[in-house]
N, C-alpha and C positions, 0 to 999 in steps of 0.2 A: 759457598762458605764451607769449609772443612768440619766435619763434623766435632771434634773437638775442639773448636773457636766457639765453642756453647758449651758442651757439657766437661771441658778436661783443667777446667780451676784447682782441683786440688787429685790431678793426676800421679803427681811425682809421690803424694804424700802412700799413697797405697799399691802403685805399681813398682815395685821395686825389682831388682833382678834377682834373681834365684839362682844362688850357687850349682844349681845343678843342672839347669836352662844351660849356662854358661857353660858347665865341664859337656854335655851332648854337645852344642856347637862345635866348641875346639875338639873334639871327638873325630867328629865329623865332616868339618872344613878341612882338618889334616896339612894345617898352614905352619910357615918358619913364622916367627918373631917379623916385624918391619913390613908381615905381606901388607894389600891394601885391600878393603873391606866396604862395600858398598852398603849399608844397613835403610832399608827401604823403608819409608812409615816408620822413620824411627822413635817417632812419639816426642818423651823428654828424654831418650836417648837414656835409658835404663840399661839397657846391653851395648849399647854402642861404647858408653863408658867403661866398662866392664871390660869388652875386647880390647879398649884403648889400656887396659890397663894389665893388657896381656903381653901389650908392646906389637899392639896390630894396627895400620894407619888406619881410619874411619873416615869413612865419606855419610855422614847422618844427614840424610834425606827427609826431608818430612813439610807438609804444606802448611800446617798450623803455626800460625805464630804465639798463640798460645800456650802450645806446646812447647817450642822451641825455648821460650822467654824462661821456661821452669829448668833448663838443660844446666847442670853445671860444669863449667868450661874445662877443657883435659888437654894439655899438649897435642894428643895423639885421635882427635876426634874433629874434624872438620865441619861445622855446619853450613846445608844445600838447603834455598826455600826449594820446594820442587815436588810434583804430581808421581804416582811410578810409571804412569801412561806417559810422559816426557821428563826423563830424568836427564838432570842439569850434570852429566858427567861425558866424558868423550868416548868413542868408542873404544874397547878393550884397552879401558883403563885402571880397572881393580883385578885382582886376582879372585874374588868371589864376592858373591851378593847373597845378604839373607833378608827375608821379613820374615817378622816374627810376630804374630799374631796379628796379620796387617792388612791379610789377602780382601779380611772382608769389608774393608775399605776401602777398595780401588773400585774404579768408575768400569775399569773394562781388563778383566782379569788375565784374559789371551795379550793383550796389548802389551800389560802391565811384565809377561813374564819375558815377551819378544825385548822390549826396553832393558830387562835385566841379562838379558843372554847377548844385548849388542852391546852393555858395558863391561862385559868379563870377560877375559882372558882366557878362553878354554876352561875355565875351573868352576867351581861348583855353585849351582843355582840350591840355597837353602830354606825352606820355610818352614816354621812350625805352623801348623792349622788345627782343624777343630773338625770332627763330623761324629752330631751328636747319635747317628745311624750305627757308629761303632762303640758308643758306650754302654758299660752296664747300667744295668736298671738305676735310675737315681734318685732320689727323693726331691732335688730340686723341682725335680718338672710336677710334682705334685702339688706343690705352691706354687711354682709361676709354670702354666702351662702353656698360657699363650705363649711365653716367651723360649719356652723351651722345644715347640713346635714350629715358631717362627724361624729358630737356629737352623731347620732343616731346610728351610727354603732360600737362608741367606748362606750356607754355606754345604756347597754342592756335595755328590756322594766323594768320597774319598779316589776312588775309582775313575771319575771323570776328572777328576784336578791332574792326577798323577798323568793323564793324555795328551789333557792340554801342556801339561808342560814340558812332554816330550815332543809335541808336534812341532812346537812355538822353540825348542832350545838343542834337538836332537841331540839329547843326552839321555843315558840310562837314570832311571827314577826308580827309588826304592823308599820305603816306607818305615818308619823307627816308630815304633808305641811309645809313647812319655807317659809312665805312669804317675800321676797327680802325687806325691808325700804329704802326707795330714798337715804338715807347718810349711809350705808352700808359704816363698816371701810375696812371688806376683800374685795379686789376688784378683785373677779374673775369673770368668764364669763359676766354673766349677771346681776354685780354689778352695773354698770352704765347706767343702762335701762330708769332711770331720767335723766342721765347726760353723755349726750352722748359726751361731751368734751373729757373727761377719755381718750376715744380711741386713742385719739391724740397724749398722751405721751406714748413718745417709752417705756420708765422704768413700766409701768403699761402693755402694751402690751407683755413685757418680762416674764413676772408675772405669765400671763395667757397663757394654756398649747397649747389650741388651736389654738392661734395666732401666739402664739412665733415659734411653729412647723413646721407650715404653709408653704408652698411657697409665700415668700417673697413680691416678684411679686402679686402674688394675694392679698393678706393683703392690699399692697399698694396702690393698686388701689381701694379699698372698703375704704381705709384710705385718699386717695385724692379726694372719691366723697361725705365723709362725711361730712371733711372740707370746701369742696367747700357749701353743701346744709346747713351746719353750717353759713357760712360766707352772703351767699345771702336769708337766710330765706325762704329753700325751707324744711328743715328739722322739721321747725316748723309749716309749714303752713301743713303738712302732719301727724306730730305726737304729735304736740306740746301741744295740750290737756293731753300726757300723764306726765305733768310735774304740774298736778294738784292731780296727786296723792301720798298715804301717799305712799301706797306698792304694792306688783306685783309678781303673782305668775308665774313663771319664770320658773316651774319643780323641782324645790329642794326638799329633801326630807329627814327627818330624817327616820331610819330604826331602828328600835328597837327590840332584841331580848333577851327575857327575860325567863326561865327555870324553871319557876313557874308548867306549863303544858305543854305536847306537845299535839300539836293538827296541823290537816293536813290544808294547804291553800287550799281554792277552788275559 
């Protein structure tokens, strides 16, 4: 069962697309109008709508039907039931493929990129990802530790992804920092790094993969000493400087694979 066929009820309501998610993409795909758009793990198609509505076709992939059920329907956005270890597309029939924060949900991550390199066209293999190895110091992992030490083992060094995806697509792979902005519409992990209220609502906690998954119990209790240091001003007397900033480099990362030249990482 897909992991969001349990925890992604009220997915649509908090994962929204972010005007700025979307300007890096187009950025970086470097596509006309009408190209075709493989969007892998696309959830409830939060950016897939979004590209559709750039006048890009969309082939929205994704295995949840509970997910899918929350999608709202767009000319320009195709819905795929489908794994990214077997994806329901033919070979080199999109002009690019993205997942966007999706990696850490595939069953077999090497598989999952060889699948995205036999449905594209020469053009560019894109992913946003996460390695919290790369971010600064956070306070989230103060309260939820477990969950923010688990992130390192569920989502590999930066350094190895970027290999695998040259081994598996024999494309040049290059690396984009996405710095987090305090009012961040997606609100996944380390969306509320200003606004550390966020955590509070259970519907935004559901949202997020590593919460929601969590041992309950544990969550809880990182969630009753936030509130508490929220409530008596020990939250701010500790980090509250960090609510003078615009953004905050968190570990995100766009991943860019492009077919121009292969050349080896070192």
């Amino acid at each position: 069962m897909p992991t969001y066929d349990t925890i992604g009820q009220s997915y649509s309501q908090v994962r929204r697309p972010d005007s700025r998610i979307v300007s890096a993409l187009l950025d970086l795909l470097q596509l006309e109008p009408g190209s075709r758009i493989a969007d892998i793990g696309a959830g409830t198609g939060n950016y897939s709508e979004a590209l559709g509505n750039c006048g890009f076709c969309v082939f929205a992939v994704e295995p949840s039907p509970v997910m899918r059920l929350q999608a709202t329907k767009h000319p320009n956005v195709q819905w795929l039931e489908g794994y990214a270890e077997k994806i329901p597309l033919p070979t080199s029939s999109v002009d690019a493929a993205i997942a966007i924060l999706a990696t850490h949900h595939f069953s077999n991550l090497e598989k999952a990129i060889s699948e995205m390199n036999r449905i594209t066209n020469n053009g560019t293999l894109l992913f946003l990802t996460f390695d919290p190895r790369q971010a600064e110091k956070l306070w989230i992992a103060d309260y939820f530790p477990a969950q923010w030490e688990e992130a390192q083992s569920i989502f590999p060094p930066l350094c190895d992804v970027m290999a695998l995806i040259q081994k598996n697509s024999q494309r040049i792979v290059k690396s984009y920092p996405f710095l987090l902005p305090h009012d961040l519409k997606d609100l996944f992990f380390a969306a509320g790094w200003r606004r550390p209220e966020i955590y509070l609502n259970s519907d935004v906690r559901a949202g997020i993969s590593a919460l929601a998954l969590a041992d309950p119990k544990i969550v809880q209790k990182g969630i009753n000493q936030l509130k508490q240091d929220l409530e008596n001003g020990a939250w701010d007397a500790k980090y509250g400087e960090i609510r003078q900033r615009e953004k905050l480099d968190a570990g995100y990362r766009f991943l860019c694979a492009s077919s121009t030249v292969f050349q080896r990482i070192t």
